[in-house]
KOLLO-165122 format. One record per residue (C-alpha): residue number from 0; x, y, z. Coordinates in steps of 0.1 Angstrom, whole numbers, plus 5000, padded with zeros to 4 digits. Each point is the difference from the previous one (the first is absolute). Last residue first. Example, Ala and Ser with C-alpha at 12.3 -4.5 7.8 and 13.67 -1.06 7.14 Angstrom:
2
(rec 1,(5137,4989,5071))
(rec 0,(4986,4966,5007))
This chain:
99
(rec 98,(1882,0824,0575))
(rec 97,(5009,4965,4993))
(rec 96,(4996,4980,4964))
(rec 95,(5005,4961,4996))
(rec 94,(5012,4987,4964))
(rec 93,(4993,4978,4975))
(rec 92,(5008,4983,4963))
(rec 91,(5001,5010,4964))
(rec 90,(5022,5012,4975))
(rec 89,(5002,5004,4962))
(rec 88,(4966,4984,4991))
(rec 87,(5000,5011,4963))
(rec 86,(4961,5007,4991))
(rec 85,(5014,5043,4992))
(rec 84,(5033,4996,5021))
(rec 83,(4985,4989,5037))
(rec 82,(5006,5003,5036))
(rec 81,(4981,4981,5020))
(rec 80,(4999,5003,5037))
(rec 79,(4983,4987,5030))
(rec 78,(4992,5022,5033))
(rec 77,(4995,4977,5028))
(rec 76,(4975,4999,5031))
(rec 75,(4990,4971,4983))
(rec 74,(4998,5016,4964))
(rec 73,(4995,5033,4991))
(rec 72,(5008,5008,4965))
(rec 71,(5027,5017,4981))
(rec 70,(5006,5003,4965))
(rec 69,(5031,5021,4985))
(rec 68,(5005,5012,4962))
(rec 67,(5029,4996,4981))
(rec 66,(5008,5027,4974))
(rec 65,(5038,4994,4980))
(rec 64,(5024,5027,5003))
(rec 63,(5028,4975,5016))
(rec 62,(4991,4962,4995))
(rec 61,(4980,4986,5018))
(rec 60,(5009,4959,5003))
(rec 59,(4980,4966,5006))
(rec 58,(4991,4981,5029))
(rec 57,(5008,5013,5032))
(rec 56,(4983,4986,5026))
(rec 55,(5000,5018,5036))
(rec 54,(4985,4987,5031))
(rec 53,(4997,5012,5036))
(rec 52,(5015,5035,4991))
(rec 51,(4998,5018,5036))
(rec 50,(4993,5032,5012))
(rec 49,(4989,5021,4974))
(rec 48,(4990,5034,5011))
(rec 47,(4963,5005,5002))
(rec 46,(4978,5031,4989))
(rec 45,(4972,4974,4983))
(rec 44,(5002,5004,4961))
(rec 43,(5032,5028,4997))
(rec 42,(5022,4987,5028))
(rec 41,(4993,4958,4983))
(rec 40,(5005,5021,4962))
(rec 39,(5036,5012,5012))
(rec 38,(5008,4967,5016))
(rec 37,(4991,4976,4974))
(rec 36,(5018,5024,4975))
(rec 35,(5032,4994,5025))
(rec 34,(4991,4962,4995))
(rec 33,(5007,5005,4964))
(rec 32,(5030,5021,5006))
(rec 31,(5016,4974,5022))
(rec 30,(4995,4976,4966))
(rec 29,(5022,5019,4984))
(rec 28,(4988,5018,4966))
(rec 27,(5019,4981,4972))
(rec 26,(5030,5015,4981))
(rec 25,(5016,4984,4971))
(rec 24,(5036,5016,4997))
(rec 23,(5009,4994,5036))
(rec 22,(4973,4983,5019))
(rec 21,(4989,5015,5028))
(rec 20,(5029,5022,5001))
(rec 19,(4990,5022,4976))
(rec 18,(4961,5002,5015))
(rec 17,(5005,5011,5030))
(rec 16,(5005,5041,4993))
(rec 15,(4966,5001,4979))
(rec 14,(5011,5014,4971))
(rec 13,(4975,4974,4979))
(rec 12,(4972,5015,5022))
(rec 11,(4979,4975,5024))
(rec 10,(4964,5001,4988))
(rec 9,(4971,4999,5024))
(rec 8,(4961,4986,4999))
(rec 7,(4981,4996,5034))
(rec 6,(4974,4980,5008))
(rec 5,(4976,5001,5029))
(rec 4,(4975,4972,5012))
(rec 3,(5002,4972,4972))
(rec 2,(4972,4975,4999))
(rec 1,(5012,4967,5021))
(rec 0,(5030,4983,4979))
């Protein structure tokens, strides 16, 4: 990937009101709530909404309380995205932003 141009590192809370039914007695963080990160940090890096997810790749799980932390770069006319667990590739793909 081309050198990272705004990261972002989140946590989603382990009371987070999602999270029991995604999956009952071994929660994961729903991939929707990844991209929702990819959103939040795309509004906070360049003022755009997210318009369009062109690719997503989910390839390994958050868990509730753990920190992940966002990469996106310009690519294209694109924004891509890594999201990452320390070196764990959790996520990865791209989206189009609009104002």
């Amino acid at each position: 990937m081309s050198p990272v141009s705004f990261q972002r590192v989140f946590r989603v809370a382990v009371d987070h009101p999602s999270l029991p039914g995604h999956f009952p007695g071994s929660p994961l963080v729903p991939g929707v709530m990844l991209l929702e990160q990819v959103a939040l940090a795309l509004r906070e890096w360049r003022g755009e909404r997210l318009a369009r997810v062109l690719e997503a790749k989910f390839v390994a799980p958050l868990l509730p309380g753990q920190d992940a932390t966002i990469a996106l770069t310009e690519a294209n006319g694109r924004v891509r995205f890594d999201i990452r667990r320390d070196d764990t590739l959790l996520a990865r793909g791209s989206v189009e932003g609009a104002p």
